[in-house]
C-alpha positions as CSV (number, residue, x, y, z in Angstrom):
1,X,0.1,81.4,35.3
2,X,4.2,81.9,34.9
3,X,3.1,85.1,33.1
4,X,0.4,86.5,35.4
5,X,2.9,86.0,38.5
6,X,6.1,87.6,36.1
7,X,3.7,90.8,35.6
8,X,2.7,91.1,39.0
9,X,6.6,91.0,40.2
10,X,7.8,93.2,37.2
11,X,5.3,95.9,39.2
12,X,6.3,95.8,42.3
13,X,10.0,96.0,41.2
14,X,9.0,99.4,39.2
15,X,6.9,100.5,42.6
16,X,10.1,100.0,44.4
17,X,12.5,101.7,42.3
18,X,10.1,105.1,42.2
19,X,10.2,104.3,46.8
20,X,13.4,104.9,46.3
21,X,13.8,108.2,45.1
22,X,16.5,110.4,45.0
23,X,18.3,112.2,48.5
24,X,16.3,114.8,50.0
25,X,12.7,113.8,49.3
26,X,9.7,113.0,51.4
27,X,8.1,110.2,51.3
28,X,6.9,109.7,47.6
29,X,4.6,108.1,45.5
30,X,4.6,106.4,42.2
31,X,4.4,109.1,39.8
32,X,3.3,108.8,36.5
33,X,4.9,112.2,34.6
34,X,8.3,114.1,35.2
35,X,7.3,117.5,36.3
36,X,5.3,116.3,39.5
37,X,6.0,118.7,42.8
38,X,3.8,118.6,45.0
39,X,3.9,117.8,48.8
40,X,0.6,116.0,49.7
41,X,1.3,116.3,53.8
42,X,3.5,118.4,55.9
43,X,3.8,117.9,60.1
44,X,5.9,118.8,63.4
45,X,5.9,115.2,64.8
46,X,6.7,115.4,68.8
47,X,8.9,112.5,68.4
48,X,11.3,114.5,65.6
49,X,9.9,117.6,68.8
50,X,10.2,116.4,72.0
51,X,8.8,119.8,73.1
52,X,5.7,120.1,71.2
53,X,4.0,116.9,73.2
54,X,2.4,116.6,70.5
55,X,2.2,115.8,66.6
56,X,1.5,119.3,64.9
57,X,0.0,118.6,61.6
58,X,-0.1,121.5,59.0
59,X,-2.6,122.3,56.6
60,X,-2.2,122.8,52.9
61,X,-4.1,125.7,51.2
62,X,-2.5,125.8,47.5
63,X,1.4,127.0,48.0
64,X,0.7,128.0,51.7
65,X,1.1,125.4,54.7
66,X,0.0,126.9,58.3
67,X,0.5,125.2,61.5
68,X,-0.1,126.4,65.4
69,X,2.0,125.4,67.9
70,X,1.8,125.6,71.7
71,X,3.0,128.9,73.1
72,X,6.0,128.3,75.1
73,X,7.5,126.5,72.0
74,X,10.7,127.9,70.4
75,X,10.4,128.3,66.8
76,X,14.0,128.9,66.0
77,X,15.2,124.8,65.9
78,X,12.0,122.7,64.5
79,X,12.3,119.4,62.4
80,X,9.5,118.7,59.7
81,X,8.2,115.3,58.2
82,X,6.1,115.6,54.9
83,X,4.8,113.4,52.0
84,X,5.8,114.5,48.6
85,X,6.0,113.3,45.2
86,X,9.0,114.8,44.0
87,X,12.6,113.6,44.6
88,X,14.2,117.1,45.6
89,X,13.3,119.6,48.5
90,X,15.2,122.7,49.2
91,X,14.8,125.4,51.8
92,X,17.1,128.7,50.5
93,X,18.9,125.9,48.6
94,X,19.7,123.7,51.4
95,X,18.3,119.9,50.2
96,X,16.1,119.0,53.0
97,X,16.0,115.1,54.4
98,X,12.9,114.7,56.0
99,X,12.5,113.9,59.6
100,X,16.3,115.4,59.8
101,X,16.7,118.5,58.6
102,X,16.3,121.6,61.1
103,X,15.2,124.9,60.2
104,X,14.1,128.4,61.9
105,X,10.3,129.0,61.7
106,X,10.5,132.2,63.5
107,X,9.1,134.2,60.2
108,X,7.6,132.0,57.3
109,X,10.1,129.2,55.4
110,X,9.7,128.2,51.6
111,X,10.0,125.1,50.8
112,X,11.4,124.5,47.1
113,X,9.8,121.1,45.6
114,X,11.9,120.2,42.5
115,X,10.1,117.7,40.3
116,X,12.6,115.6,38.0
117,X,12.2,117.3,34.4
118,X,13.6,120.6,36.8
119,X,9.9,122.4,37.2
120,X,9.7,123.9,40.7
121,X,7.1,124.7,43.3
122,X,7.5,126.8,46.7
123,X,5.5,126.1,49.5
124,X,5.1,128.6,52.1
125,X,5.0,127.4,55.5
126,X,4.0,129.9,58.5
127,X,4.5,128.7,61.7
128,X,2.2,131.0,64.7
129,X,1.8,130.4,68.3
130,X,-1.0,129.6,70.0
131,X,-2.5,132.4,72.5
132,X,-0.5,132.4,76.0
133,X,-2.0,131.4,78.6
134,X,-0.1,133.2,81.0
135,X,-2.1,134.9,83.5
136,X,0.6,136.2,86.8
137,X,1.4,139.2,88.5
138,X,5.0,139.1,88.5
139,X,5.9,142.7,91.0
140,X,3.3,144.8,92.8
141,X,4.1,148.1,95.1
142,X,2.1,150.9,96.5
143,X,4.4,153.9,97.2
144,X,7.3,152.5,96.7
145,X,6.8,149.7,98.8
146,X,7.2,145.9,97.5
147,X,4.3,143.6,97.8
148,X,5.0,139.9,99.2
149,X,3.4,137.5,96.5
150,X,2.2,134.3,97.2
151,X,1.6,132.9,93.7
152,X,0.0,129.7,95.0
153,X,-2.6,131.4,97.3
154,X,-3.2,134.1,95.0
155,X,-2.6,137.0,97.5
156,X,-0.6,140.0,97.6
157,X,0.6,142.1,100.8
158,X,1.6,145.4,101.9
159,X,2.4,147.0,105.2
160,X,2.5,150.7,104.5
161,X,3.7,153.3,106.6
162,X,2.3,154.8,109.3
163,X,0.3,157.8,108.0
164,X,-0.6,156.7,104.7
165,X,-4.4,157.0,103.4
166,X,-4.9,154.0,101.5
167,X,-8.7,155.5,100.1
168,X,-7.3,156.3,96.9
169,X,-4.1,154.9,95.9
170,X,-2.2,153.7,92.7
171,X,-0.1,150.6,92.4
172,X,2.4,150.2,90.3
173,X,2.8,146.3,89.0
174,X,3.9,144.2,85.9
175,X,1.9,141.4,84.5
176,X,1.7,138.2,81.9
177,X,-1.7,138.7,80.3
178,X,-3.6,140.5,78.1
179,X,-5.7,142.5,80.5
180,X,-5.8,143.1,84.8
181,X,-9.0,144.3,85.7
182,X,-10.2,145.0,89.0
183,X,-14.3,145.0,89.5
184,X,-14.5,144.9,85.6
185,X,-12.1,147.8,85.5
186,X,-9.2,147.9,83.5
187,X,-6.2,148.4,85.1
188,X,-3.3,150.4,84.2
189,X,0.3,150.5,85.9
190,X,1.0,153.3,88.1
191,X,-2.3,155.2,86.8
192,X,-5.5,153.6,88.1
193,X,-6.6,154.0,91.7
194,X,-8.1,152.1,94.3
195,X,-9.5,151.9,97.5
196,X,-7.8,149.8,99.8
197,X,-9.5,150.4,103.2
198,X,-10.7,146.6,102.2
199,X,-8.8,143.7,100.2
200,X,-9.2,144.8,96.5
201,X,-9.0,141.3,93.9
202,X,-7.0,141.7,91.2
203,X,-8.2,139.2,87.9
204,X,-5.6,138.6,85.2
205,X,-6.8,137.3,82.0
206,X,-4.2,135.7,79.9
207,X,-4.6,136.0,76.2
208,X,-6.4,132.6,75.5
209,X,-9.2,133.6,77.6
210,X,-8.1,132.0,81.2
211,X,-8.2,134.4,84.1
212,X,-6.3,134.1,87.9
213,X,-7.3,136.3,91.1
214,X,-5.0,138.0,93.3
215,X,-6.4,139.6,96.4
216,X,-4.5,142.1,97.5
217,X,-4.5,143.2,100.9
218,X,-3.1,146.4,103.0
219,X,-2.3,147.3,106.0
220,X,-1.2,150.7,107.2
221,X,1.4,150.4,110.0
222,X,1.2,152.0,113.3
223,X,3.2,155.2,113.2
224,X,6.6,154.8,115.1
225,X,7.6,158.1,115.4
226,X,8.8,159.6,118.4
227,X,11.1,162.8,117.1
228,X,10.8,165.9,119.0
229,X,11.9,167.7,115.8
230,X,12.3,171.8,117.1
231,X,12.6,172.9,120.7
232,X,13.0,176.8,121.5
233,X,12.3,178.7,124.9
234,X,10.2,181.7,123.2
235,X,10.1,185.1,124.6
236,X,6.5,185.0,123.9
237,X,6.4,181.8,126.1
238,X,8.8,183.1,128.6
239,X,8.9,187.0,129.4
240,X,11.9,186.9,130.7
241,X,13.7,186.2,127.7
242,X,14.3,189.0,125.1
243,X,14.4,187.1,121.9
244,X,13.9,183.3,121.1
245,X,16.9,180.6,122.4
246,X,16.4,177.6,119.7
247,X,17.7,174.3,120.8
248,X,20.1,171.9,119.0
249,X,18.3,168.8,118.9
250,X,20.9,165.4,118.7
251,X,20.0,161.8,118.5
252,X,18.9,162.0,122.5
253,X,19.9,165.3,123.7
254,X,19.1,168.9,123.6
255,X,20.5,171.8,124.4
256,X,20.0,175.6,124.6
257,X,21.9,178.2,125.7
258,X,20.1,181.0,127.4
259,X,21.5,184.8,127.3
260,X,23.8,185.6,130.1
261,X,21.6,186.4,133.1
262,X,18.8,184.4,132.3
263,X,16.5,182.4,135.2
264,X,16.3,178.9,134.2
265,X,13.9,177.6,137.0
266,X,10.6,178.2,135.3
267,X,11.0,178.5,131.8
268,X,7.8,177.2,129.0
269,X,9.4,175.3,126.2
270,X,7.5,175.2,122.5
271,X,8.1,171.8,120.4
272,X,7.2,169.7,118.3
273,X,7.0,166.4,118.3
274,X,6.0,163.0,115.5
275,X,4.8,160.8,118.5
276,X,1.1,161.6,120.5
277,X,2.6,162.5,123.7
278,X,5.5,164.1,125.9
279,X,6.3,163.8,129.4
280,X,8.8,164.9,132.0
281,X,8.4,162.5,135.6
282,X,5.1,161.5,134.1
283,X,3.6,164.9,133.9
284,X,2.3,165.4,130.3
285,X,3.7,168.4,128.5
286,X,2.3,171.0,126.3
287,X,4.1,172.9,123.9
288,X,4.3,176.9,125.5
289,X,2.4,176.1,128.6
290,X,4.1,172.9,130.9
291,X,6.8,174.9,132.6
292,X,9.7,172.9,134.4
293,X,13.4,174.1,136.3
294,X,16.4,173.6,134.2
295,X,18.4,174.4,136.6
296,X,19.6,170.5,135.9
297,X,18.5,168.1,132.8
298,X,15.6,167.5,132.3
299,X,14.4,163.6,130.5
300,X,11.1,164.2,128.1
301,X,9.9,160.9,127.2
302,X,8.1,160.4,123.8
303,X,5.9,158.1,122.9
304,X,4.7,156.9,120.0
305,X,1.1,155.8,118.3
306,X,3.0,151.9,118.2
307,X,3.6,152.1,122.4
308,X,7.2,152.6,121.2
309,X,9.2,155.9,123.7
310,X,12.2,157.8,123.2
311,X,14.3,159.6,125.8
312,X,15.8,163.2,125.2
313,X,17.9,164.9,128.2
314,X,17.3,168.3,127.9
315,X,20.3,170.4,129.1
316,X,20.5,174.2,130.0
317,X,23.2,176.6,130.3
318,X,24.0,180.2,130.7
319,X,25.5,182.0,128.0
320,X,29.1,183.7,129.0
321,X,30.5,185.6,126.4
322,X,29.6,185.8,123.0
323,X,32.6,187.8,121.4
324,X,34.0,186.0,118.3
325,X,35.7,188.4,116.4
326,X,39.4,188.5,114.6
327,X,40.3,191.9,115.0
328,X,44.1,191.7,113.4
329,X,45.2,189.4,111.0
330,X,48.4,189.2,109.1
331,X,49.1,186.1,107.0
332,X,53.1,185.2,106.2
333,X,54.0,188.9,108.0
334,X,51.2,190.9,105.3
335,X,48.1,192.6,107.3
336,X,45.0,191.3,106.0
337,X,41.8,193.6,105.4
338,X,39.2,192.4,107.8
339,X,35.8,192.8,106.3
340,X,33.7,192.5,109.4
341,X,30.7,193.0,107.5
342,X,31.3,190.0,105.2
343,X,33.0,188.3,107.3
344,X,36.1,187.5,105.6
345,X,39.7,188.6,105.6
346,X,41.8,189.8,102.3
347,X,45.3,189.4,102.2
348,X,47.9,190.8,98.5
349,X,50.7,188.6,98.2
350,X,53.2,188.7,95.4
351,X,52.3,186.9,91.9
352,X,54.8,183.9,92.6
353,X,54.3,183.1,96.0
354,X,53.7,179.8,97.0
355,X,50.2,179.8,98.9
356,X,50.4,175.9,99.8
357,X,52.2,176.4,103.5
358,X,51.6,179.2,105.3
359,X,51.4,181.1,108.7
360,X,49.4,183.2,109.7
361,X,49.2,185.5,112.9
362,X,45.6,186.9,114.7
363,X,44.4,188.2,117.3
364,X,40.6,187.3,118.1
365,X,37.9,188.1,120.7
366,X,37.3,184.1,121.0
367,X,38.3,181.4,122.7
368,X,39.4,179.0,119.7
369,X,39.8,179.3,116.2
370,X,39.7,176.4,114.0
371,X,40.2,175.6,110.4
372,X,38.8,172.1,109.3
373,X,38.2,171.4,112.7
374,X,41.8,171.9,113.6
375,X,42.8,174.1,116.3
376,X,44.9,177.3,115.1
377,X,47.9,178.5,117.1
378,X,48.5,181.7,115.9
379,X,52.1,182.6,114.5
380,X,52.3,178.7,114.4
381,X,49.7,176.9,111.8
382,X,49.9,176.3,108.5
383,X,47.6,176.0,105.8
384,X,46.8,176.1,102.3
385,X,45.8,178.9,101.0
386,X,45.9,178.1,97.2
387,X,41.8,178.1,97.5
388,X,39.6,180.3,100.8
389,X,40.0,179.1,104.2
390,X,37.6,179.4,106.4
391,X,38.7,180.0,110.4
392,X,35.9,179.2,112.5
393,X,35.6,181.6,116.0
394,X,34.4,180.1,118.9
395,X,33.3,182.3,121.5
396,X,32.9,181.6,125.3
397,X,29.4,181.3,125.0
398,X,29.9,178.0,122.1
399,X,28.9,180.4,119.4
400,X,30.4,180.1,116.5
401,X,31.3,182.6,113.8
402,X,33.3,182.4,110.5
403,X,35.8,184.0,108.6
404,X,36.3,183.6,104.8
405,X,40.4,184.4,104.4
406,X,41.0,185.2,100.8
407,X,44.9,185.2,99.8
408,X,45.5,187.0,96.2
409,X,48.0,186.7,94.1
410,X,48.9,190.8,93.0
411,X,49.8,190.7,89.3
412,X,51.8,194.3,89.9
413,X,53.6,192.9,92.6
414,X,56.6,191.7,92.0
415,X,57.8,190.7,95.3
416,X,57.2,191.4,99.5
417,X,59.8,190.2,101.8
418,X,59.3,190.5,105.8
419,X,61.2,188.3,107.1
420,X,58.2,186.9,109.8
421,X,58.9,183.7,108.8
422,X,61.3,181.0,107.1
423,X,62.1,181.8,103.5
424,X,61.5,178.2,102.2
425,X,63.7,178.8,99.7
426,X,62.5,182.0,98.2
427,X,65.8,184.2,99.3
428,X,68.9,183.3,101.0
429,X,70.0,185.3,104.0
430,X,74.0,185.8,105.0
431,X,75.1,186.9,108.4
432,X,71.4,189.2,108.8
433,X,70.0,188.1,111.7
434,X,65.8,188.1,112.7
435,X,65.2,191.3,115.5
436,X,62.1,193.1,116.6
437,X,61.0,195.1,113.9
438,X,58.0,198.3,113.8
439,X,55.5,195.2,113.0
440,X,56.8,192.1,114.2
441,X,59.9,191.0,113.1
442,X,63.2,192.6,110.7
443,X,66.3,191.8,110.1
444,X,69.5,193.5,111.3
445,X,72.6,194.2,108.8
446,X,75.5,194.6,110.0
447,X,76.5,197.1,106.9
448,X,79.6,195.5,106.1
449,X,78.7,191.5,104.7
450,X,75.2,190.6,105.9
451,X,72.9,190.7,103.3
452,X,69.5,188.9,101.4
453,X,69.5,187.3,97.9
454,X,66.2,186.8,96.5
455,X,66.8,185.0,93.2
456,X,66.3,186.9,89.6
457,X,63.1,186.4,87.8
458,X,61.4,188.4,85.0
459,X,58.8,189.7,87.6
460,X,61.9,191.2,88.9
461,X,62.8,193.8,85.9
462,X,60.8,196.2,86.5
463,X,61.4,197.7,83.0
464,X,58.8,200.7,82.1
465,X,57.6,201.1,85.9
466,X,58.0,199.9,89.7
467,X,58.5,201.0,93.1
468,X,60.5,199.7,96.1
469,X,58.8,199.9,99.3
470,X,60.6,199.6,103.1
471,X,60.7,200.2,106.6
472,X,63.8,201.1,107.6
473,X,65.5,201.8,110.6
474,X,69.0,203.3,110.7
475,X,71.5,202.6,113.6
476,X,74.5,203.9,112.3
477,X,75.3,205.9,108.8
478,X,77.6,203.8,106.3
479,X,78.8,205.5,102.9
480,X,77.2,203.9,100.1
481,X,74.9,201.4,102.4
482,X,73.1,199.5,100.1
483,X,69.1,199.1,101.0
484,X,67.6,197.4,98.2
485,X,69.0,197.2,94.4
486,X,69.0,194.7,91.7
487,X,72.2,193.1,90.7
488,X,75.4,191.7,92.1
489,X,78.5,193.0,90.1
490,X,80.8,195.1,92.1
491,X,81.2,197.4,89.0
492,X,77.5,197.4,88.6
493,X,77.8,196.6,85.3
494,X,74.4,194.3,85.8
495,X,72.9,196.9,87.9
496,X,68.7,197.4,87.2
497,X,67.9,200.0,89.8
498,X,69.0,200.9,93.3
499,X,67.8,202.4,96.5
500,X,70.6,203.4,98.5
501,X,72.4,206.0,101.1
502,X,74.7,208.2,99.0
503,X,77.7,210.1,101.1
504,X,78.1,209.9,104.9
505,X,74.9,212.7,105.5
506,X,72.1,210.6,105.1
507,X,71.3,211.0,102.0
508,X,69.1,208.5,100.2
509,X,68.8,208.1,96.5
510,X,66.8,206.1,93.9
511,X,68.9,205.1,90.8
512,X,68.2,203.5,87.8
513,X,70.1,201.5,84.6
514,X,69.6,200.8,81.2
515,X,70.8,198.6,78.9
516,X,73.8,200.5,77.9
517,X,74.5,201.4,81.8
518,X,73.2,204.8,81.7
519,X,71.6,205.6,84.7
520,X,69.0,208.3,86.1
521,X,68.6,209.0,89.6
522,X,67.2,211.4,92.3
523,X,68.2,212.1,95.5
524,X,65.8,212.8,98.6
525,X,65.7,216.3,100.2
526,X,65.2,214.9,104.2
527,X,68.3,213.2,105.4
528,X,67.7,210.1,107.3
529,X,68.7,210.0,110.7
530,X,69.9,207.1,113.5
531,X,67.6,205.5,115.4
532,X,64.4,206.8,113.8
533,X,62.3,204.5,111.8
534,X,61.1,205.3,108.2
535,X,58.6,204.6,105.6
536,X,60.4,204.9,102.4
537,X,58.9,204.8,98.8
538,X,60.9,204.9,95.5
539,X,58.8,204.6,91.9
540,X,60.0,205.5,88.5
541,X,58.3,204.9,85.5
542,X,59.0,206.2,81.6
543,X,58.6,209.5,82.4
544,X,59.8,210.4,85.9
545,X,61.5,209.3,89.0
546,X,60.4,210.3,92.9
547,X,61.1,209.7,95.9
548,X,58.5,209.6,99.0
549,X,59.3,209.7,102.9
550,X,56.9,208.9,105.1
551,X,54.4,209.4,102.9
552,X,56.0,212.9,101.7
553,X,57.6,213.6,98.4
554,X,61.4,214.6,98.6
555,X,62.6,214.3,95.2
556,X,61.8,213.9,91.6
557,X,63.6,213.8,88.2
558,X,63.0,213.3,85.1
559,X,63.9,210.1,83.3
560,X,66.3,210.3,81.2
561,X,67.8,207.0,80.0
562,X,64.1,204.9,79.7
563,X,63.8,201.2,80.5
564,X,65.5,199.7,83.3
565,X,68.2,197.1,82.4
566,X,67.0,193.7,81.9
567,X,70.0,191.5,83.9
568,X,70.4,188.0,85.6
569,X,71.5,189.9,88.6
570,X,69.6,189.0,91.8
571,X,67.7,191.6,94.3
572,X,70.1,191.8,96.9
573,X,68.7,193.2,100.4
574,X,70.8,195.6,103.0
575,X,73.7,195.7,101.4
576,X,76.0,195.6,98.2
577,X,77.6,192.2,96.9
């Protein structure tokens, strides 16, 4: 008997050495040759899962394990238990403990049995999902407008707006399902149709077969509109009248102005309204027929299809006068060309002149001018006329017209000087002082001292061609009076050109300088005279000087010494330095 009972424990100490096994196996059993590697079971307990409320227990084809869990499980972070009889299991050569060990069944996992004399098997395990069964409409709208869901009581609603047809219309909607059908009928997203004169029952089927109803319901609200939205006094309505007065139409009022003259006391007005009816005191009005004395306001009341009314005061006046012109415009002391046509005004300025701040002077048919909404004070205002600005003409009448003022920037000219307004730094003036001029203001030189110093720049030069342009007025005859020239050494050694009176007869010549101080010049034929004002233009250019007065040639000359001296003289105005 000691023998039998020796046996019998010598057995069960071998049985519990092979339980023991080596890390990372499954549960094993006594194994009989070194190359076993199998694993017998394989399961997703839900206590290792709490999510799964459920064990999940695969099943073994060969090398392939499949196992189905509920949908709304994630199979990123799952723990398995399995039965093998091999001491080693490795997933991507991570040893696995069983019950412990996490991996991500999102796409199918190998498991790597390792049996002790180093054979291998792998063991595919694929992981699915069962079929969802989700079965909601999540968003549902008709034309833009959102349906209230009530997921509990399986309806959907819609108020649409006032108008709508709902025979045939398309809803728009997102779902969790595999189909939405509506009387048998699939249904697609913002394609299929429907009529909704009646609740219409949407039936969602989710993909494991289970289906939910919605019934959706619409309603199409009463309009509220109450617009008139045009008002006119025709002259087909209203004889009297010539041509058509339209109305402006504001949030409550209208108005109209009739053409001077015009009777007001029984005039037909034409409109149009969004409500289904207009009245004045309670007397229903139609369009071209209802007429009515607007000799004072007048309150139509409309009322809409939902009971709802809206008051507009209709006022009435007589037109006065409807001039809005600008008949003269000069902009920092330059006339502009008025384009009535086009309605817009052109004004040349030199190439450097600053546009940002300036004045300019009108004269207009109107009773305001604005720019922006701001009123203009002629001779006074500023603006910026880097970019168009638009003046804005109201007449006596209200009418308004506008003016598109255009200031360019001439490439070819050089400079412009008239003294309307402050120089803001462009020139400096000593002793001259601001007088009436032919066209608005001049200055007056005393012919001694007073003079204007514009600054040199190469737009100054003048080198192959230029001309000097003035009105001049001459009070008393000075030898030598300087009128315009370039340069400010008495010995003119940094002389450019000159336009000057030469002697004590009035003579006036044109002079110009090259870069060795050669100089060509011409003298004009008519003497100038005191107290008479003249319009005097010098040009030269490589091959010729001239001369003009008042608008006549009086002298030419060949040139003789070519390009005019390039100095860092300044223009100096009315008289030498």
């Amino acid at each position: 008997m000691k023998n039998r009972y020796s046996a019998i424990g010598c057995m069960i100490l071998i049985a519990g050495l092979v339980g023991c096994g080596a890390d990372g196996g499954g549960e094993q059993y006594p194994r009989f040759a070194g190359g076993d590697n199998e694993i017998m079971e394989f399961s997703f307990p839900d206590t290792l899962n709490p999510a799964l409320g459920g064990d999940v227990v695969g099943t073994i084809s060969g090398d392939a394990i499949s196992l189905t869990l509920p949908y709304s499980v994630s199979l990123s972070d799952l723990v398995a238990d399995y039965m093998t009889n091999s001491a080693t299991v490795e997933v991507n050569g991570v040893v696995q403990n069983r019950g412990v060990t996490k991996n991500d069944f999102s796409s199918p996992v190998v498991y790597r049995v390792i049996a002790d004399n180093g054979d291998t098997r792998d063991y595919t395990v694929t992981v699915d999902r069962a079929p969802s069964p989700e079965k909601r409409i999540s968003s549902f709208s008709i034309n833009g407008t959102d349906g209230t869901l009530d997921h509990d009581a399986g309806t959907i609603s819609l108020d649409l707006p006032a108008g709508t047809t709902p025979v045939s219309l398309v809803a728009l909607f997102s779902s969790a399902g595999r189909t939405v059908t509506v009387g048998g009928v699939s249904q697609t997203s913002g394609q299929t149709a429907n009529d909704f004169t009646r609740p219409v029952r949407y039936t969602v089927v989710a993909y494991d077969g289970s289906m939910r109803d919605y019934t959706v319901t619409v309603r199409i609200l009463p309009a509220p509109w109450k617009e008139i939205t045009s008002f006119v006094f025709s002259a087909a309505a209203n004889p009297s009248l010539a041509t058509d007065v339209p109305c402006v139409i504001g949030d409550s009022d209208i108005s109209a102005v009739l053409p001077h003259g015009s009777d007001p006391a029984a005039l037909a007005a034409s409109f149009a309204t969004t409500g289904i009816s207009v009245s004045v005191d309670g007397a229903r009005q139609e369009s071209g027929v209802s007429r009515n004395d607007y000799s004072a306001p007048l309150v139509f009341l409309v009322t809409a299809e939902d009971g709802g009314t809206r008051e507009y005061t209709v006022a009435v006046t007589i037109a006065k006068s409807d001039a809005k012109s600008i008949t003269r415009y000069q902009l920092d002391g330059e006339s502009g060309v008025i384009d009535e046509s086009a309605r817009s005004i052109r004004v040349d300025l030199p190439a450097e002149k600053n546009l940002s701040n300036l004045t300019a002077s009108f004269l207009t048919t109107g009773v305001l001018v604005t720019v922006d909404g701001r009123e203009q004070e002629s001779g006074l205002t500023k603006n910026d006329f880097s970019r168009a600005v638009y003046y804005d003409v109201t007449a006596d009448d209200g009418s308004i017209q506008r003016y598109a003022v255009e200031a360019r920037r001439g490439e070819n000219l050089a400079g412009l000087w008239n003294f309307e307004y402050p120089a803001d730094g462009e020139y400096l003036i000593n002793g001259a002082r601001p007088v009436e001029g032919l066209f608005g203001n001049a200055l007056f030189f005393d012919g001694r001292d007073d003079y204007v110093l514009v600054p040199d720049s190469d737009r100054l030069t003048l080198a192959d061609a230029g001309s000097i342009e003035v009105f001049l007025q001459v009070l008393s005859l000075r030898d030598y009076a300087g009128i315009v020239h370039k340069g400010v050494q008495t010995d003119f050694s940094d002389e450019s050109y000159t336009l000057q009176l030469w002697g004590k007869d009035g003579t006036l010549r044109i002079g110009i300088f090259n870069e060795k101080g050669q100089w060509a010049y011409v003298d004009a034929a008519r003497k100038l005279e005191n107290e008479e004002w003249y319009h005097i233009v010098a040009t030269w250019n490589a091959s010729d000087l001239a001369i003009f007065i008042n608008g006549k040639l009086e002298g030419t000359v060949k040139n003789t010494v070519g390009a005019v001296r390039d100095s860092a003289g300044g223009l100096v105005i009315g008289a030498p330095l």
